[in-house]
Each structure stands twice: as structure tokens, then as C-alpha cells.
C-alpha positions as CSV (number, residue, x, y, z in Angstrom):
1,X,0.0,0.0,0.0
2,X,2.9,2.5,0.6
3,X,4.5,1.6,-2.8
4,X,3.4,4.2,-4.8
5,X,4.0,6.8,-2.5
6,X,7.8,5.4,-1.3
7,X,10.4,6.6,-3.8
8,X,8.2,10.1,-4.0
9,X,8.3,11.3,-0.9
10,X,11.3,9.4,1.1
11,X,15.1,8.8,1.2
12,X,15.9,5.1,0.7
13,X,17.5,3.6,2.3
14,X,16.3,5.3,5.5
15,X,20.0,6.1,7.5
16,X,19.5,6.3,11.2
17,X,21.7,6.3,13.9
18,X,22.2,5.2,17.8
19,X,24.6,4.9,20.2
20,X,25.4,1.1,21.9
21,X,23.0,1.5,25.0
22,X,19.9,-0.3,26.3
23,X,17.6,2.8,25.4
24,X,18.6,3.0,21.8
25,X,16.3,-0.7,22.0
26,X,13.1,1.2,20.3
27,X,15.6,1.7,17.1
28,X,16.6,-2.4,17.2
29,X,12.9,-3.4,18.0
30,X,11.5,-1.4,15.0
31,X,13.5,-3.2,12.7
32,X,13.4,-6.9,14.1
33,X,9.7,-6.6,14.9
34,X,9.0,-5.2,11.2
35,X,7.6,-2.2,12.6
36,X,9.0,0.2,10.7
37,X,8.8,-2.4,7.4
38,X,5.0,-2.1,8.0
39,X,5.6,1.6,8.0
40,X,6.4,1.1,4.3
41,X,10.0,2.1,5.6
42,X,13.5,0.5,4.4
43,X,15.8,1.6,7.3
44,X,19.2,0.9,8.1
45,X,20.5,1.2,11.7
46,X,23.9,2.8,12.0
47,X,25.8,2.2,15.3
48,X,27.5,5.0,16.5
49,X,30.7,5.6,18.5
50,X,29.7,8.5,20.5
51,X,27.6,11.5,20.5
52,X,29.4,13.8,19.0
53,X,29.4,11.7,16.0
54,X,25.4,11.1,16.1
55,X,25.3,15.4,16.6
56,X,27.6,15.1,13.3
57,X,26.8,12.7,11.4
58,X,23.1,14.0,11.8
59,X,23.3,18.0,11.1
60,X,25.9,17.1,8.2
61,X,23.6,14.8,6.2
62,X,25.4,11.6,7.0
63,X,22.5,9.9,8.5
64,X,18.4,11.0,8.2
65,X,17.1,10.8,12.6
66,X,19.6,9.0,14.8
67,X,18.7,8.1,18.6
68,X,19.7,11.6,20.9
69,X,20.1,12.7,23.6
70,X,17.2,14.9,24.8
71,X,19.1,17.6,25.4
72,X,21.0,18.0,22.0
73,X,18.0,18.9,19.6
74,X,17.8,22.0,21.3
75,X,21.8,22.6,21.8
76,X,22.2,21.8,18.0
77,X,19.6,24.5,17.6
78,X,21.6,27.1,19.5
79,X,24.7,26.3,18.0
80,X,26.1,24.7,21.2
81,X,29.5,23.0,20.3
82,X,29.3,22.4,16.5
83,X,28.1,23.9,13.9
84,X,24.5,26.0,14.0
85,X,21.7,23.6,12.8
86,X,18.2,23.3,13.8
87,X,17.6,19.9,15.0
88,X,13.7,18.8,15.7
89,X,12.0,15.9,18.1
90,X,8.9,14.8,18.1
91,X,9.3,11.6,20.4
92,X,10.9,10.8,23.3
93,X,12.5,7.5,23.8
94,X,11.3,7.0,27.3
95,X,11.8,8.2,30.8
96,X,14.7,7.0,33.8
97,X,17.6,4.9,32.8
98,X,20.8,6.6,34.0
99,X,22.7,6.0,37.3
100,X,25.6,7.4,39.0
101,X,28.3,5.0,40.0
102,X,31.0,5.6,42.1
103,X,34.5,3.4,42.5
104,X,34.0,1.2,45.0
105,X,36.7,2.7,47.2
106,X,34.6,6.2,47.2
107,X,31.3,5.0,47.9
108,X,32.8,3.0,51.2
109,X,34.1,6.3,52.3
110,X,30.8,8.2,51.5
111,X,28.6,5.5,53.0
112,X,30.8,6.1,56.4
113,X,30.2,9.1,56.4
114,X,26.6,8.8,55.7
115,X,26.6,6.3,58.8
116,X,23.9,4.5,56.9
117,X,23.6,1.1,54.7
118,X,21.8,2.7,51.8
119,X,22.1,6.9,51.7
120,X,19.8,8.1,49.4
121,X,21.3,10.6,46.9
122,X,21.3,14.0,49.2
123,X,22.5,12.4,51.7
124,X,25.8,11.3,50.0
125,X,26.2,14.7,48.1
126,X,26.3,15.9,51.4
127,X,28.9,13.2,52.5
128,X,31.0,14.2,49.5
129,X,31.3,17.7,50.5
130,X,32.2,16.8,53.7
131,X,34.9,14.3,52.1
132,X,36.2,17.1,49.6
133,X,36.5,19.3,52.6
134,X,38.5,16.9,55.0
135,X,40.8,15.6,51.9
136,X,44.3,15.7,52.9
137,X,45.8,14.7,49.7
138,X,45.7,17.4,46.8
139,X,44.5,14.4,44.5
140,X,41.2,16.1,42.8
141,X,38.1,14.1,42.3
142,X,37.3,13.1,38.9
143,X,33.4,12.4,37.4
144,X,32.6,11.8,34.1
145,X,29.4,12.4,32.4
146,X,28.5,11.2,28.6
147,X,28.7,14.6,27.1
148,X,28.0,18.3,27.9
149,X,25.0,18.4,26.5
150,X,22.9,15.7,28.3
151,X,21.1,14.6,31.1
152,X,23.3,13.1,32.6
153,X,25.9,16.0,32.8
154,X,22.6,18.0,34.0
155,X,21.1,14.9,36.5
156,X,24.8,14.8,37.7
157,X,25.2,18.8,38.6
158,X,22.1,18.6,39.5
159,X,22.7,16.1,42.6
160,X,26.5,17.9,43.4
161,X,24.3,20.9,43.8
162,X,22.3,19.2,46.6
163,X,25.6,19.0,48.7
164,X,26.9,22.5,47.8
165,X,29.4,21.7,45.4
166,X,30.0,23.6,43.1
167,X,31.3,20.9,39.9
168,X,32.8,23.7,38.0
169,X,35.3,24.5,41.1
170,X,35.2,21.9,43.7
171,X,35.8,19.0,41.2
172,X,36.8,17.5,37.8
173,X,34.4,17.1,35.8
174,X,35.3,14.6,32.2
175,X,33.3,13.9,29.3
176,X,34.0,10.1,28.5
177,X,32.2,7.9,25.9
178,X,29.7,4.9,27.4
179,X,31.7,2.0,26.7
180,X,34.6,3.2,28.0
181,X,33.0,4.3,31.4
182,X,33.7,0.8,33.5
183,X,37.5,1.1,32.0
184,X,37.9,4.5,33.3
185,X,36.9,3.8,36.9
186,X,38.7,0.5,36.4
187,X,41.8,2.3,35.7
188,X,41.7,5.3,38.4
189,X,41.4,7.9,35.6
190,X,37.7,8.7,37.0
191,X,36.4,8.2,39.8
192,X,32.9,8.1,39.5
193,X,30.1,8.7,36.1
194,X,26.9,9.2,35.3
195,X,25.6,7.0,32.0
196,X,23.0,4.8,31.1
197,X,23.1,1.0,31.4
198,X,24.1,-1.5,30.7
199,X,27.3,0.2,31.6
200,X,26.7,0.9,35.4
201,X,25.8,-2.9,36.1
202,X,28.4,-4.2,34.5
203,X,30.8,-2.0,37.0
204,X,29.2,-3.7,39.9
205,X,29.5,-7.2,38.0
206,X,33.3,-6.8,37.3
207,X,33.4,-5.5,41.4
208,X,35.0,-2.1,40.9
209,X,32.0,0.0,41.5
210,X,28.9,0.9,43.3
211,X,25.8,2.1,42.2
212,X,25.1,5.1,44.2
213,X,21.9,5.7,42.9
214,X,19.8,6.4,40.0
215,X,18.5,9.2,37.6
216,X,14.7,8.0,39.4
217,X,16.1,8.5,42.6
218,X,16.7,12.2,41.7
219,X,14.1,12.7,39.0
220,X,11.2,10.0,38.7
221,X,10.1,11.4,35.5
222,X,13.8,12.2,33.4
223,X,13.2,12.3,30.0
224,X,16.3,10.3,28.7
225,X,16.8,9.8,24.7
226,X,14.8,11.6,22.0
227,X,14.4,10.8,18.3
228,X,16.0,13.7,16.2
229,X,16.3,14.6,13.0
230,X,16.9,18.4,11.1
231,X,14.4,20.9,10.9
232,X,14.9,20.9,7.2
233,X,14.2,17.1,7.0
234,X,11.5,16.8,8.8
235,X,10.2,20.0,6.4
236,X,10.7,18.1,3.4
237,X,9.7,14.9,4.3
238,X,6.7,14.8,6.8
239,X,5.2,11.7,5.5
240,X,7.9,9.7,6.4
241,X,8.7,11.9,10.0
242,X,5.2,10.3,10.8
243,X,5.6,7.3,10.1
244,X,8.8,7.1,11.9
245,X,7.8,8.0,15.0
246,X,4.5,5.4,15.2
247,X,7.3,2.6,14.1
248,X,9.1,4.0,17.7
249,X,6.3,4.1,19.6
250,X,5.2,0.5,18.2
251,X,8.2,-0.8,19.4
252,X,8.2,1.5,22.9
253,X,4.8,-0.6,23.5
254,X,6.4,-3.2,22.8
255,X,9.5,-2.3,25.2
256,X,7.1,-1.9,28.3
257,X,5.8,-5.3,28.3
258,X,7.8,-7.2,30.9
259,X,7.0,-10.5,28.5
260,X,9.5,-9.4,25.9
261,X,12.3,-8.5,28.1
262,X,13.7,-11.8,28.0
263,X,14.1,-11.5,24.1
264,X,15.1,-7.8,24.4
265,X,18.2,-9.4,26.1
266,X,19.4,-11.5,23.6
267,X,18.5,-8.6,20.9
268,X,20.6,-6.4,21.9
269,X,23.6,-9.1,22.4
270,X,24.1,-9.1,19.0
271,X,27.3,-7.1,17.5
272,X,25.3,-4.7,15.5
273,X,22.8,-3.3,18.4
274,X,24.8,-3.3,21.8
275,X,27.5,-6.4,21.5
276,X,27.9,-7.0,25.2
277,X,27.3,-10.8,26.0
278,X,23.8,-11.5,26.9
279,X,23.9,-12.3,30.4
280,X,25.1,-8.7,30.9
281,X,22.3,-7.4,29.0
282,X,19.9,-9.5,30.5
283,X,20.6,-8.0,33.4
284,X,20.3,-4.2,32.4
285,X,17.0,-5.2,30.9
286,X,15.7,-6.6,34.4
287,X,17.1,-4.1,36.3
288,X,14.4,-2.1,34.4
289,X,11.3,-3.6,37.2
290,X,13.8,-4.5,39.4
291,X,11.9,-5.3,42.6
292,X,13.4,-3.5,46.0
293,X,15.9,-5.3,47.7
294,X,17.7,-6.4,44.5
295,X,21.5,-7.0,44.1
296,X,21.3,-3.8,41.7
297,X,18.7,-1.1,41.9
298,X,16.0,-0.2,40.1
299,X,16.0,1.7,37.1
300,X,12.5,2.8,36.7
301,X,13.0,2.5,33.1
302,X,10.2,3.3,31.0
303,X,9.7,3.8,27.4
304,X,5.6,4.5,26.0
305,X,4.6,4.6,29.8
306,X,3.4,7.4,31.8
307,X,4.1,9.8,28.6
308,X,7.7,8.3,28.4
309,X,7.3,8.9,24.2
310,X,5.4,12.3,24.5
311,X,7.5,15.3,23.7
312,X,6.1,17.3,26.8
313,X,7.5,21.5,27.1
314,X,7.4,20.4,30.9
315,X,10.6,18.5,30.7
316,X,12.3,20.3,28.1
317,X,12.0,23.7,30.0
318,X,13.9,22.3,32.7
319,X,16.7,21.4,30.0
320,X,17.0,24.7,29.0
321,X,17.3,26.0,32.4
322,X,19.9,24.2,33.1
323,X,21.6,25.3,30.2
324,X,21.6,28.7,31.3
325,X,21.5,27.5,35.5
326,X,25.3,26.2,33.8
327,X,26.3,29.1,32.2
328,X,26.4,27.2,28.9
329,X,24.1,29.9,27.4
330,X,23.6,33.5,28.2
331,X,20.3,34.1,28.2
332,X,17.2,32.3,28.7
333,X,15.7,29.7,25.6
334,X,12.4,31.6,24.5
335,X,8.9,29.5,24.6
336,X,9.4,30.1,20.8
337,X,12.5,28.4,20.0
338,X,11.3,25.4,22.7
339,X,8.4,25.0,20.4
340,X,10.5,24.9,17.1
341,X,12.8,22.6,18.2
342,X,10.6,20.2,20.2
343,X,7.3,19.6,18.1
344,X,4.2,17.6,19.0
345,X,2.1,17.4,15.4
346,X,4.0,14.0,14.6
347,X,4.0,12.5,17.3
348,X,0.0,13.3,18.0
349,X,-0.8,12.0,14.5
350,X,0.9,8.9,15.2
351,X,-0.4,8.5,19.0
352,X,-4.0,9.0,17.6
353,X,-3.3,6.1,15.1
354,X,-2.7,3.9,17.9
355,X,-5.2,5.0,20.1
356,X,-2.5,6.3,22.5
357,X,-3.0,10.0,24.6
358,X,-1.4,13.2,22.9
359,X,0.2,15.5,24.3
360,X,-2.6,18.0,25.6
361,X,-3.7,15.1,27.5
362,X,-0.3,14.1,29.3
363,X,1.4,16.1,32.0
364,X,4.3,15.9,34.2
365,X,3.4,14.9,37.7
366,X,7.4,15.2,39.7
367,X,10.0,17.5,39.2
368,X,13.6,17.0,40.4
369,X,14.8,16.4,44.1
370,X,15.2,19.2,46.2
371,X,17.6,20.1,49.1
């Protein structure tokens, strides 16, 4: 049925792009599940090395929508660390997912500190000011976020803050790539990051790190990934934009049910998606409904649940003010732009297709933690 419409109206082979990580899972599942084949859509999945080579790749013309971070629409947009490109989303790829884990050394001292078994995450920013304070070695501490332009750089400032640090001045903070997070802390370069699984398990698995706590502990509704592609392509193709984001949201339904997590393991084991074995994957994915009292927390991770897919101004006005809350932009990002670079009409035609709530009828119920 899409035949006589295909070579008209979109670029084929369709080019998109994702970085090794359980949340670029909606990309994977699309294709295996012939969701985005049903779409009338011949995609091709390009795996990416980091982020700065998705933000490349993507406002260059290399690849068509790549898996983002939700942040980076809207820094592309402003002309934040390349070149000026508006960059447009009109799905989120789900809520939660990111933890911050500390070398194992670091948490012990933290949790003495704390004088408790399991300090939630204000208490152990607290700790850590008191441990920066009473350092008698000139050694500085060393974190590592994914890249500037993320939540988890934001997530991670955003817990210092709750034990008056400033991470600017009272430590070192690194931008490092995912995979190479657990060789980082193994080596001493870092002492501590904040990414996405399955990259904070496996620390804990290989017994040189801690899971301090997660991106839910701090925020229970973080938006995480978003689906991006240019302003101009989304312009000149909108029939295929649509259709796009209902193959994502397909598979994000698909993602929520706990029945397919055992397959969503195995999935993502293979070299071309993530390539870590499966056991380790397996895992991440069940750390997703962990139940309490687990070896490894909770995640929280959602993907079409509770507006995970929804591109709500809500949670994208709290990117931008921490944009300007971290002096990486001067002055405050307009309602305007917001709503340029982070547009619902997609992703409501598609959510009406599949009988799923738009935007106007979602809303965010939490905000971050607060001292």
C-alpha cells in the first residue's frame, strides 16, 4: 500500500543512527519486529561511536534521525559545540535509565560518612562535600558524564548541587564515551560517572564499582533519549517523519511489556545493536522492574509509559534552564524556540493512530529532588 507513494516522498535507504545503549532498544525493535517495514519504511540502523558523532553525522547529512540525547536537539539548535543547525524531536524515547556509580573505594568512604547502609542521593552529596573538605591529599576528584549536552551531565550537577558543590570548582568534571566508562573507573582515571546501562551494572558485575543511585532516585520522571532529526528534513519529508515515530512508539509498547524483556536481552547481544554478551544485558533489561531489595537497583525504566514517548515542554524547560542554570548559554531559551525545536504534530498524529494519549492530555506529575 505504501509503494506508490515510497520513492516520491522518502530517502531510501532510510540512515538512522544510535549509540550502543539499552535505550537505543526502540531503534533495534523497530527493525526486528517489522515495525518500521510495516511503516512502508527501508531503514538501516547505523551504530554510532559517541555522541558527538550522532550530533555530526546528523546536522551534516550523513545519517536522516539518529537516537539523541534529549538535550541536543535544542543545543544543536543554539549552536552549542558544532556547527548551528536546527535539529527537531517529536518523540521521546522514554523516561529513567541513568545512574551514577562511584569506584568502590569512594562509595565505602561516602557510605561512612553517611553512617547509613543505603544513603539516598542528598544524603551522599552531602557526604561528598564533607569528604572534599576533610581531603588531605591534593589528588582532585574526577566524574565523568557522557557529554556536555545531556542529562546526565545536567542529572549529575544537579545532585552535586544538593551537597553545595560547586562541579565547576570543587571538582573534575570529564566527558567520556559509554563503553569506555567501566575502563575509566577500572583504571583510576575517573572516579565516578553518570551513564546509562548496561554500563553501570556491569561496574558492579566486574566488582570495581557501586551504584550510588539512579537518575529516578533524583528525578522519577527524566526524560532520557529523544528521536531527532533536522528541521529541514522533517520539512521536506513529513510523511515519512510520521511514520517514523509510530514505528518508535510500536516498538516502545512493545519495550514496556515485561514479556518481551527476556528477548530484548538476547536482541541487543548481538554485535550490531549493543554487542555485550547477553547475560550482561539481561541484566540491564531486568534491572528495568527490578523489585526493591535487589543485588542492583531499580532503574524505573520506562519507554511508552506514563508519557515516556510524549515530547512534553514540561521537561524540556527544565533542559533549557539548566543550560543557562550552567552558564552554557547567556540568556534564557524563549517559549518560541522550545516549540521549534521540540514539536508535538508528529507524534500526536501517530499517538492518535494507535489510540495512544497526545500531548494535551499528558502532563508531568514530579519535578527533580530538592535540598
Amino acid at each position: 500500500m505504501f509503494s506508490s507513494v515510497y520513492s516520491a516522498v522518502r530517502p531510501r535507504p532510510l540512515k538512522l543512527g544510535f549509540v550502543p545503549l539499552l535505550d537505543s532498544a526502540p531503534l533495534a525493535v523497530a527493525l526486528e519486529a517489522g515495525y518500521f517495514e510495516s511503516e512502508g519504511l527501508h531503514v538501516e540502523l547505523h551504530r554510532e561511536a559517541s555522541w558527538s558523532s550522532i550530533r555530526d553525522k546528523l546536522v551534516f547529512g550523513l545519517l536522516d534521525g539518529a537516537h539523541m540525547l534529549a538535550p541536543l536537539p535544542l543545543a544543536c539548535s543554539l549552536g552549542l559545540g558544532s556547527v548551528h543547525k536546527p535539529v527537531v524531536t517529536s518523540l521521546a524515547l522514554g523516561l529513567n535509565g541513568n545512574a551514577v556509580t562511584l569506584g568502590q573505594p569512594l562509595y565505602n568512604e561516602l557510605q561512612r560518612l553517611c553512617g547509613l547502609d543505603r544513603p539516598g542521593p542528598a544524603a551522599l552529596a552531602r557526604a561528598l562535600r564533607q569528604f572534599l573538605d576533610n581531603r588531605s591529599s591534593e589528588r582532585q576528584i574526577t566524574l565523568a558524564t557522557v557529554f556536555p549536552y545531556s542529562m546526565h551531565n545536567y542529572l549529575l550537577r544537579h545532585w552535586l548541587s544538593l551537597g553545595n558543590i560547586d562541579p565547576d570548582c570543587d571538582l573534575n568534571l570529564v566527558v567520556v564515551p559509554p563503553d569506555m566508562m567501566v575502563s575509566a573507573l577500572n583504571s583510576g582515571e575517573v572516579q565516578g560517572y553518570c551513564v546509562g546501562e548496561p554500563y553501570n551494572g556491569l561496574a558492579v558485575h566486574e566488582g570495581i564499582g557501586r551504584i550510588a543511585f539512579t537518575g529516578h532516585d533524583l528525578w522519577p520522571e527524566a526524560p532520557e533519549k529523544v528521536f531527532g532529526v533536522t528541521a529541514q528534513w522533517a520539512s521536506t519529508y513529513p510523511d515519512t517523519h510520521e511514520r517514523v515515530v509510530r514505528a518508535l512508539l510500536r516498538a516502545c509498547q512493545w519495550l514496556d511489556d515485561p514479556a518481551n524483556h527476556q528477548d530484548l536481552g538476547k536482541l541487543l547481544s548481538r554485535p550490531d545493536f549493543v554487542g555485550l554478551d547477553a547475560e550482561t544485558l539481561q541484566g540491564a533489561v531486568a534491572q528495568m522492574t527490578a523489585p526493591a531489595g535487589s543485588d542492583l537497583p531499580c532503574t524505573h525504566k520506562l519507554f511508552c509509559a506514563q508519557g515516556g514517548t510524549a515530547p512534553l515542554p514540561e521537561r524540556m524547560q527544565w533542559i533549557a534552564e539548566q543550560m543557562l542554570r550552567w552558564q552554557q548559554i547567556t540568556q534564557p531559551v524563549s517559549g518560541e524556540l522550545l516549540g521549534q525545536v521540540y514539536i508535538p504534530e508528529p507524534y500526536n498524529a501517530a499517538a492518535k493512530s494507535l489510540n495512544l494519549p497526545v500531548t494535551g492530555e499528558l502532563s508531568v506529575t514530579s519535578g527533580p529532588l530538592t535540598p
